[in-house]
C-alpha positions, 0 to 999 in steps of 0.5 A: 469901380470893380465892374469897369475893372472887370470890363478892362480886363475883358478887354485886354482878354479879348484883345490878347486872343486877337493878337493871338489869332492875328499871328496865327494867321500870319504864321499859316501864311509863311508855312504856305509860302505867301510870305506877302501874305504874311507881310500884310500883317506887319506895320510899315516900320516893323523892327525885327530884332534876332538877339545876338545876330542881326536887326531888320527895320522895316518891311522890305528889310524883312521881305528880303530876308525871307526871299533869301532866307526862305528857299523854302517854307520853313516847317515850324511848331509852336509848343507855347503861346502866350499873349498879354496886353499887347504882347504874344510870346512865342516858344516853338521849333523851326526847321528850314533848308539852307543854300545847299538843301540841307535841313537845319533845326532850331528851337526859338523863343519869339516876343511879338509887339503889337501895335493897332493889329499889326505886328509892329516888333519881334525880338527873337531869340532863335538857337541851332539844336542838337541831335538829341534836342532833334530827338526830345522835340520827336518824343514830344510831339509822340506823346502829344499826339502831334503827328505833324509836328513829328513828321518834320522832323523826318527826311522824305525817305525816313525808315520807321519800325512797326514795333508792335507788328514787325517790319518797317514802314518809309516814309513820313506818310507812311509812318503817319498810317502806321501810327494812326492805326497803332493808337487806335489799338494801344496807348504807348508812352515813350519818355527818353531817359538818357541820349549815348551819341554813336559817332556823327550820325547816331544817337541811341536813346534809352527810353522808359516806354509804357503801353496801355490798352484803350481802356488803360490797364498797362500791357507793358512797362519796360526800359527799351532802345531807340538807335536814331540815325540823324541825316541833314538835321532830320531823323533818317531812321529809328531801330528798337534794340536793347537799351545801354548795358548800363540801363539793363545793369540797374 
């Protein structure tokens, strides 16, 4: 009884881990834009459920959806994946362009059915960020190391600080080899404390930033501040100043 116990259990793993892979695969073939790539994945009657706005049944409602919807291939990162039995649940942020090119963000959390190795039903709950949610899923993606996931968040023309050489760096690549060549130096940390917005477009975070050498004894540990300007839901521009009067008041 316990063994065909464990075997059951072996099976719902391995299945679990092919649902996982399944949508994987699927989701690298909308970030390609072969979104009928991306609909061999799904079953003849798939039910799209976005929670709060609107419900797709059907594989051609959802392929008109996408030609619409994505005039572009939207720029997604999954921070949490979890699959059981025949779900994958999904929690992850999302930017794509609407009708007038402006870039908008969003975070959201997406519950998949599967269904014979197809995707058979999604309930998503999808929600606009913020500004300072923009920022948070920045400083996230620095500290995990996650360039790419950062870099979507930028405009093409983004202006970046070389904060531990002077002067600046433009551009998403750009900023990408700075940062390469900066964590092969040192080792920084950079946690946001508090978010002070600065009219429509700025944000000045106060930030706790913490610097290791490779071998890890610290270099510096210090409050700073990040003034962000933010343009079309992207990050247009970062400048280190100091941190809130009240923060240096403390």
């Amino acid at each position: 009884r316990s063994v065909k116990t464990i075997h059951v259990k072996r099976g719902e793993i391995q299945m679990s881990e092919k649902n996982k892979a399944i949508l994987e695969e699927a989701n690298g073939a909308v970030a390609e834009g072969n979104y009928e790539k991306f609909l061999s994945f799904c079953s003849d009657d798939t039910l799209w459920t976005f929670v709060g706005d609107r419900i797709l049944k059907g594989k051609e409602a959802v392929r008109q959806y996408m030609a619409t919807t994505y005039l572009e291939p939207p720029k997604f990162t999954a921070s949490d994946v979890i699959a059981e039995g025949d779900f994958v649940t999904v929690l992850g942020d999302i930017t794509m362009k609407d009708q007038a090119g402006k870039a908008i963000h969003h975070s959201y959390c997406d519950v998949w059915r599967f269904r014979s190795g197809k995707l058979a039903e999604l309930r998503a709950f999808v929600i606009k960020t913020t500004g300072i949610e923009l920022l948070r899923a920045a400083y996230a993606a620095f500290n995990a190391r996650d360039i790419d996931a950062a870099l979507a968040l930028m405009t093409p023309d983004v202006a970046w600080p070389k904060a531990f050489k002077g002067g600046f760096v433009r551009g998403p690549e750009a900023v990408r080899a700075y940062w390469t060549e900066q964590w092969s130096e040192i080792d920084p940390h950079v946690e946001p404390i508090a978010f002070h917005p600065e009219g429509a477009a700025q944000v000045l975070v106060e930030v706790h930033q913490v610097v290791r050498d490779r071998a890890g004894a610290v270099l510096a540990d210090e409050r700073v501040g990040h003034r962000f300007t933010i343009e079309h839901g992207l990050i247009q521009a970062m400048e280190v100043c100091p941190p809130p009067l009240s923060a240096r008041g403390a």
